[in-house]
N, C-alpha and C positions, 0 to 999 in steps of 0.2 A: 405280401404274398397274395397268390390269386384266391386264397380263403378268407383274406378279410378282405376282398372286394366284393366278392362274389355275398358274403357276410352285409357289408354297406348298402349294397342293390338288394336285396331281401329286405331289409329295415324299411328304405324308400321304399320302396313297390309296394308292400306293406300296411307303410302308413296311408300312404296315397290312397290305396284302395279304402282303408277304414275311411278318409275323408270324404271320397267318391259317393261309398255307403252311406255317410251318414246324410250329404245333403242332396242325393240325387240327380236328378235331371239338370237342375241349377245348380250343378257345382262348378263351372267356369265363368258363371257371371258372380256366382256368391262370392266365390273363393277370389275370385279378381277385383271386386272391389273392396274387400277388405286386403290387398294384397296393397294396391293404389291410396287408400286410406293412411294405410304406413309408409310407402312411399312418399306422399303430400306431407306425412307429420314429422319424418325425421331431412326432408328435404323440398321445404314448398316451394322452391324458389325454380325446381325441377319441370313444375306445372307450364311453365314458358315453352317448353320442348314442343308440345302435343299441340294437335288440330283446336278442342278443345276448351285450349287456354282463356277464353274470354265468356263461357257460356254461361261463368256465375261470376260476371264485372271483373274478369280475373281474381277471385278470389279462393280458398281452399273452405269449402261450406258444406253442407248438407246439400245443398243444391246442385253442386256441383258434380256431388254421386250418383246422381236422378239424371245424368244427361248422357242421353242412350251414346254418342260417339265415344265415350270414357267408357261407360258401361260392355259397348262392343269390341272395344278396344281389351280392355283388362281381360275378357273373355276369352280373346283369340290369344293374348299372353299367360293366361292359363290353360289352355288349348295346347300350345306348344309347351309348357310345363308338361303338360302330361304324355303327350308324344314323346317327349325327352324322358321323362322316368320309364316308360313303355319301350325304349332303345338301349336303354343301359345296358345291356348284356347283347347289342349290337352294336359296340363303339364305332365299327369300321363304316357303319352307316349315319350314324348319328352326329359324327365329324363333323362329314360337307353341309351335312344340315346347317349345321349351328357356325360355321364356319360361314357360311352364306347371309345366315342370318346378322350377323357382327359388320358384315360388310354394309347392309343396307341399312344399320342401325349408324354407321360412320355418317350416310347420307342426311339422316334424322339431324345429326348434331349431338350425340350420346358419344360421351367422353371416358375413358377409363373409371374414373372415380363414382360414375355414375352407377356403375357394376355392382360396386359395395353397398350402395344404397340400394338397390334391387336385394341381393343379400341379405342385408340387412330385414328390410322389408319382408321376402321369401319368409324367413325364419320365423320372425314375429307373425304370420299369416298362420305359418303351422302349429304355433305353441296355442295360439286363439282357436284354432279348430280341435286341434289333439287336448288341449288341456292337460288332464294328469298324465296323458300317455305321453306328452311330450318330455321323455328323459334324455337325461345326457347320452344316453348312445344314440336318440332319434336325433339330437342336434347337431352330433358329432357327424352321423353319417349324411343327414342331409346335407351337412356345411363342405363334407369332404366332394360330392358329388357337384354343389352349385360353384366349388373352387375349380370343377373340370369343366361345366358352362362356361363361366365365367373368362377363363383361359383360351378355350375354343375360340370365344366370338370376338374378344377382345388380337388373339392372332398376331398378326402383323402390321396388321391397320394401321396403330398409331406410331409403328417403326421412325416415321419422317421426327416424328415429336423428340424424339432421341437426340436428333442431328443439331439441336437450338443448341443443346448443353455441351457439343464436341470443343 
C-alpha cells in the first residue's frame, strides 16, 4: 500500500537527517569512509575496481582511508546517497538518475553481486551511526528502499549475462 511506502520514506528521511545532524558539515566524507571501511572488510578483494587501488601497496589499511581520491570518491557516493533519500517521494525523477548511474557503473566493471556488498556495507554504515536507534523497522526500511537502488541501477545492463545460460 501507498501508506507503508510513504511509512519506509519517513523512517529513511528520518534517519538520514538524524545522521546529517549529528556529524555535520563532514557528513559525506565521514559517513563514506566508514561506508568503504565495510565495503573493504566484507569484500577486499573489491578494492581492484577503484582509481585508488595501489595507494597503500594495494593493501586494505589505515592508510589507505587517508588517501583523499577514496576519501573523495566515498563522498560523492554518499552525496548521491543522499540525493536519493531526498527523491524518494520523487521516483519518477530519481529513476533516470540512478538508471544512468548503473550504466556507467557497468563501464567501471561493477558486477550484480557487487550491489549486495554495497547493501551490505549501506546497512552496517547506518547501525555504526544510528546505534541504538537502529531498530528493525530502520533496517527493514532502509533495506527495502537500497533493494529499489539496487534494482534501478542494476536494470538491464547485465541482460546479455542471461544469454551464457540459454
Amino acid at each position: 500500500t501507498d501508506d507503508a511506502l510513504d511509512n519506509t520514506i519517513a523512517v529513511v528521511q528520518g534517519t538520514w537527517q538524524e545522521i546529517k545532524d549529528a556529524l555535520g558539515d563532514g557528513v559525506a566524507e565521514t559517513a563514506g569512509v566508514i561506508l568503504f571501511r565495510h565495503i573493504f572488510r566484507i569484500a577486499p578483494q573489491a578494492l581492484a575496481l577503484f582509481s585508488f587501488k595501489d595507494c597503500a601497496g594495494g593493501n586494505v589499511c589505515d592508510e589507505l582511508f587517508e588517501n583523499k581520491t577514496l576519501r573523495k570518491h566515498a563522498a560523492k557516493v554518499v552525496g548521491t546517497v543522499d540525493t536519493a533519500v531526498g527523491m524518494l517521494k520523487k521516483l519518477d525523477k530519481l529513476i533516470p538518475v540512478l538508471v544512468n548511474l548503473g550504466k556507467k557503473h557497468v563501464n567501471y566493471g561493477v558486477e550484480p553481486a557487487h550491489y549486495e556488498v554495497v547493501g551490505e556495507a549501506l546497512l552496517a554504515t547506518l547501525s555504526d551511526a544510528l546505534g541504538d536507534g537502529y531498530t528493525t523497522e530502520v533496517h527493514e526500511a532502509w533495506a527495502a528502499v537500497y533493494d529499489i537502488v539496487k534494482t534501478t541501477m542494476i536494470g538491464k545492463n547485465y541482460d546479455y549475462m542471461d544469454a551464457t545460460y540459454a
